[in-house]
N, C-alpha and C positions, 0 to 999 in steps of 0.2 A: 822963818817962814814955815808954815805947819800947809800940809796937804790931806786933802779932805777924802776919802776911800771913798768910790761911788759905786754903787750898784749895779750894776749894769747888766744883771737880767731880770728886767722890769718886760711887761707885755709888749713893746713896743721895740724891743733890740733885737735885733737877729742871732740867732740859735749860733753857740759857739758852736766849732768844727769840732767834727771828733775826728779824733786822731789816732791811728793803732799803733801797735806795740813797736813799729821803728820808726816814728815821728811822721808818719805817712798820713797824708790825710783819708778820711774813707769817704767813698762813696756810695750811692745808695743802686742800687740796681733797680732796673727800669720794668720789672717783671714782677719779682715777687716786691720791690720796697724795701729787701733787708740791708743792713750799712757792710760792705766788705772794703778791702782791701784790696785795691786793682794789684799790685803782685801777685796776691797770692787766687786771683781768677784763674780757674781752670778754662775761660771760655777765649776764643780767639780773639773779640769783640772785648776788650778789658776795662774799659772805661764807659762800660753799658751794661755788661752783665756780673752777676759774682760766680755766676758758673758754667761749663756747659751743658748742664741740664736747664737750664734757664733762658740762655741761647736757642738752645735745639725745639722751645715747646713753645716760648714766642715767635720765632722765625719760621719752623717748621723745620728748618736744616741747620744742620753746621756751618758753618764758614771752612773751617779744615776740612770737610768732606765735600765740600764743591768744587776746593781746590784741588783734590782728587781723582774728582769723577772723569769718567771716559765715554765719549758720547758712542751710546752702542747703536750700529747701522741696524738699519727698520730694513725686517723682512721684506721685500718686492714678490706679492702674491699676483698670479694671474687671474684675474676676474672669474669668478665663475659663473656658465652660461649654461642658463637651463633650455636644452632643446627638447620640442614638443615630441612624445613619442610617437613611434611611424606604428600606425595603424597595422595589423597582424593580416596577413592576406585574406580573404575568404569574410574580414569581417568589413561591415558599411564604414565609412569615415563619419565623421559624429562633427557637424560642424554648429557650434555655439553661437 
């Protein structure tokens, strides 16, 4: 029985996996498109970004710095209230 070696990347097969340097498959990050290696993601989000500059500039934040954060209490200002000034003795009141 002889078997026949077939092609199989013809236009219509799906793109073999690339794979890095420890049989790991890569994936591609959702920001820039480039193929990484979710190990070696420096972003919290590992399986979305390849890095956390790539994280921080789609998101706006980090993920590790939210988990961080500390809600800082909002100054309580007392309204300010402008009172009309009291007319100087000796002078007429000026009514508008």
């Amino acid at each position: 029985m002889v078997l026949a070696m077939v092609d199989a990347s013809g236009p219509d097969s799906p793109p073999a996996p690339a794979f890095g340097p420890d049989s790991e498959e890569m994936l591609r990050c959702i920001r820039c498109e480039l193929r990484y290696v979710p190990s070696k993601s420096t972003s919290s989000l590992r399986l979305t970004y390849c890095s956390f500059l790539c994280e921080l500039g789609d998101l706006g934040f980090s993920i590790a710095g939210l988990e961080h954060m500390e809600p800082q209490p909002k100054a309580i200002e007392a309204p300010a209230v402008e009172l009309d000034p009291q007319p100087e003795p000796g002078e007429p009141a000026v009514v508008e």
